[in-house]
C-alpha positions in Angstrom: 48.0 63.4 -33.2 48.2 60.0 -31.2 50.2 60.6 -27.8 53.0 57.8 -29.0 53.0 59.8 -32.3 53.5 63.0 -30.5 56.2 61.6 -28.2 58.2 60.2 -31.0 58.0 63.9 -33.0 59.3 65.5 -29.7 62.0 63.4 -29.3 62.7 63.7 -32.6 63.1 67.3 -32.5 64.9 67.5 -29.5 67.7 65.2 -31.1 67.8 66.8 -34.0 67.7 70.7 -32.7 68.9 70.9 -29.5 72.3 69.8 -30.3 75.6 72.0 -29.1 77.9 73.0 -31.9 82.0 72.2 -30.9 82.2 76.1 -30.7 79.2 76.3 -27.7 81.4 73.2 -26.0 84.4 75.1 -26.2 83.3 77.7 -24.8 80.9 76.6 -22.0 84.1 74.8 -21.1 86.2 77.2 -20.4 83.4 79.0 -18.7 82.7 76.2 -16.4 86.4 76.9 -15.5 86.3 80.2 -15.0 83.2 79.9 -12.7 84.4 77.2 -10.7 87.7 79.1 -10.3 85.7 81.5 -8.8 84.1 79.8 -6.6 86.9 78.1 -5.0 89.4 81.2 -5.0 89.8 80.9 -1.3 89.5 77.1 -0.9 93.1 76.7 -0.9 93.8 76.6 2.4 93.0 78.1 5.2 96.5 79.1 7.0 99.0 78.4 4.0 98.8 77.2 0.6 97.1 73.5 -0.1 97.6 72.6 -3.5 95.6 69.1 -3.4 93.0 70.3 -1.5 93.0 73.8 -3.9 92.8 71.7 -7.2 89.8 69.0 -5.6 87.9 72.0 -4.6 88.5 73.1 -8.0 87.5 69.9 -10.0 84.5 69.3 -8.2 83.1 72.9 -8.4 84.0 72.2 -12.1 81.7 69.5 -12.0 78.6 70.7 -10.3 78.6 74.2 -12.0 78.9 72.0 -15.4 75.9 70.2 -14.7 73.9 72.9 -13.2 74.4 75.6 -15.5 74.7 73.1 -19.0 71.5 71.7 -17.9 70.1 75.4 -17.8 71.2 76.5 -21.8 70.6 72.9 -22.8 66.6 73.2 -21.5 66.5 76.4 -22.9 67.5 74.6 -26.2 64.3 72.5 -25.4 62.0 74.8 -24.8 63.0 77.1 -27.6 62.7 73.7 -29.9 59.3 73.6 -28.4 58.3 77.1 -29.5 60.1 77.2 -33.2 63.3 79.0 -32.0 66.9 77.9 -32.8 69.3 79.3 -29.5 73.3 79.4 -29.6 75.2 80.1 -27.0 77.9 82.9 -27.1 80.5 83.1 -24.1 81.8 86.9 -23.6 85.4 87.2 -22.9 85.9 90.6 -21.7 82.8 88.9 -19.3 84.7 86.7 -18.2 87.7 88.5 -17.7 86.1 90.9 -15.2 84.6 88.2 -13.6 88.1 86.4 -12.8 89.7 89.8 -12.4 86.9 90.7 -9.1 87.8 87.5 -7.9 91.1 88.3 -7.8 90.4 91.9 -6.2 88.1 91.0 -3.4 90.3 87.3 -2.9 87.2 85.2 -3.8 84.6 87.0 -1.2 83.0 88.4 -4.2 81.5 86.3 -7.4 80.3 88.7 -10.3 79.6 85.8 -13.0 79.0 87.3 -16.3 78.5 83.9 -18.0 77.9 84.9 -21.7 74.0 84.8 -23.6 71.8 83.0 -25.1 70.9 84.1 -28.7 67.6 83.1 -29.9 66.9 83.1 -33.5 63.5 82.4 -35.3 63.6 78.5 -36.9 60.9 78.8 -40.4 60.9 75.0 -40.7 59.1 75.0 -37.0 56.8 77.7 -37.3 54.1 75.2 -37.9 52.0 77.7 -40.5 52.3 80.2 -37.8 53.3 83.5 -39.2 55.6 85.6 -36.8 57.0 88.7 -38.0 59.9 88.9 -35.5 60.6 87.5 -32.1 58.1 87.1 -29.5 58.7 89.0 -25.9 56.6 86.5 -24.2 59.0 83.6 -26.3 62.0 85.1 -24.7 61.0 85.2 -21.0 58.9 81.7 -21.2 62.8 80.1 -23.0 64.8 81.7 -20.0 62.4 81.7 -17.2 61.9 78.0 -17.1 65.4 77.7 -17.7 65.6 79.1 -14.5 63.1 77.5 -12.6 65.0 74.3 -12.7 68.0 75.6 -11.0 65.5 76.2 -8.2 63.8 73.2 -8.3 66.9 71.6 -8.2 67.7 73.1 -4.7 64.3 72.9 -3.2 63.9 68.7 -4.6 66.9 67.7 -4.1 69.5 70.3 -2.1 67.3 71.3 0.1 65.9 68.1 1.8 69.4 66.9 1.9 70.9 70.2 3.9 68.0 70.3 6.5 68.7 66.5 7.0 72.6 66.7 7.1 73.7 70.9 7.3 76.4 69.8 5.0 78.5 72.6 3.9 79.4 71.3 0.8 75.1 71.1 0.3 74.8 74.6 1.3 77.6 75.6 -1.2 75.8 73.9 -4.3 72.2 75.7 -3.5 74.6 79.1 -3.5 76.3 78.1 -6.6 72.8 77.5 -8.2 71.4 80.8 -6.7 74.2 82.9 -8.6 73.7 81.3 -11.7 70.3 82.4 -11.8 70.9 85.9 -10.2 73.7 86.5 -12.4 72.3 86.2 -16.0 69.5 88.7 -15.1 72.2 91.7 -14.2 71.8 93.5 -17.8 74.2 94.1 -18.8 75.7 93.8 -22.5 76.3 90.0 -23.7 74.2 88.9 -21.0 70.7 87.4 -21.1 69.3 90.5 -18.7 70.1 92.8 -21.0 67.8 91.1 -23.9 65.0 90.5 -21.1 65.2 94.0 -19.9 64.2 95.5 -23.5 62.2 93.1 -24.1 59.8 93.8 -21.3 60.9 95.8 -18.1 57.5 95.8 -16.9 57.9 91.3 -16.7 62.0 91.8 -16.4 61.0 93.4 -13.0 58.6 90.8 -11.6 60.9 87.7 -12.6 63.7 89.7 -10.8 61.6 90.2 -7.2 60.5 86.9 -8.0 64.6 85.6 -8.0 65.7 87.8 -5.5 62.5 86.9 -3.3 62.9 83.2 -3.0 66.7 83.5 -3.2 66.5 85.1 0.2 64.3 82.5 1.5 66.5 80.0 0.6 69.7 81.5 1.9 67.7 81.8 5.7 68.2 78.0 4.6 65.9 76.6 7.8 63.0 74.3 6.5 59.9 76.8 6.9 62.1 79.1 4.5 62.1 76.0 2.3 58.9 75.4 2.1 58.0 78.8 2.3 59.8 79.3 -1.2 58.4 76.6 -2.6 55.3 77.6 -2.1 55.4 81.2 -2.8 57.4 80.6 -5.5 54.3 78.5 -7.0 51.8 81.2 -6.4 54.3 84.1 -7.6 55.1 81.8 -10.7 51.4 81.1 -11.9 50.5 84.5 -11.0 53.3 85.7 -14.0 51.8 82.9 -16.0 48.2 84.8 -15.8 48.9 88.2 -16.2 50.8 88.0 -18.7 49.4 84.8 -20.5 52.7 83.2 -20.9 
């Protein structure tokens, strides 16, 4: 197939598969909220109540943990486009009310984000003549691993470069934002993605995990080596899952 042929076919796909229904949107949404709520519980004021500052703290979390953690389920539609899959996202309330409800308890010192899962279903008219009796482990990890790996890139492109230059705190508070919102998904528990990726392969489940928590600690020594020592580890680490397990 002819690159510009190819091109056109994956764009093509990606408009017409990777679309969110009004139900996802709905309840990403409210998600979003509830995260961001989280994350700004004490950023109300410091010594009494600040109700301008509270709710800006609280819009602009809204829209950084939109984009961050959209972007992650919407490339996980891509990639699953890319290997025949169909996903849908499914929020989990009682998830959500346990994560507001910690908030609450520990005033905002302590974020348990149980964000919902991903479901990822077979797609026949993408199979391609491939013949696949059920869903493939190494599917699942490759559709929520990469997901992941933006999130990180993300910090280590972009967030990083710009805390080592300035030490904003505002900077340091979106790489920590991104760093739960990969940490957080893997907890298995039920409706959460970890609990899929833990039965579908503890043995890999395991090695993404110490890869996560591994460069997440580099990255919250946040100094530069620590940068670049992530980034590069994180390379090796990530190619070395990519042979052994032929992903």
């Amino acid at each position: 197939m002819a690159k510009h042929n190819l091109f056109t076919h994956i764009i093509y796909d990606i408009k017409k598969y990777t679309k969110f229904s009004k139900e996802e949107w709905k309840q990403m949404l409210l998600v979003t909220f509830a995260t961001a709520f989280v994350f700004t519980f004490n950023k109300w004021g410091t010594i009494r109540f600040d109700f301008e500052r509270g709710l800006a703290n609280l819009l602009l979390a809204f829209v950084f943990v939109g984009i961050f953690w959209i972007g992650q389920i919407y490339l996980k539609k891509i990639i699953a486009t890319k290997l025949g899959y169909d996903t849908n996202y499914e929020w989990s309330l009682p998830g959500i009310i346990i994560t507001v409800l910690i908030a609450f308890l520990s005033f905002g010192y302590i974020p348990i984000l149980l964000l919902g899962t991903t479901k990822i279903a077979q797609n026949d008219r993408r199979r391609l003549g491939k013949h696949r009796f059920a869903l493939n482990q190494k599917d699942i990890f490759r559709i929520h691993a990469y997901s992941y790996l933006l999130n990180y890139l993300i910090i280590l492109i972009i967030l990083a470069p710009i805390y080592i230059a300035t030490h904003s705190l505002f900077i340091n508070f979106l790489i920590k934002i991104n760093l739960a919102l990969i940490f957080f998904p893997l907890i298995p528990v039920p409706k959460n993605d970890g609990i899929y990726l833990f039965f579908a392969s503890r043995s890999l489940y395991f090695l993404v995990l110490a890869f996560v928590v591994i460069m997440s600690l580099l990255i919250l020594w946040a100094q530069i080596f620590s940068f670049i020592i992530a980034l590069v580890l994180g390379l090796i680490f990530w190619q070395l899952i990519m042979k052994i397990f032929k992903i």
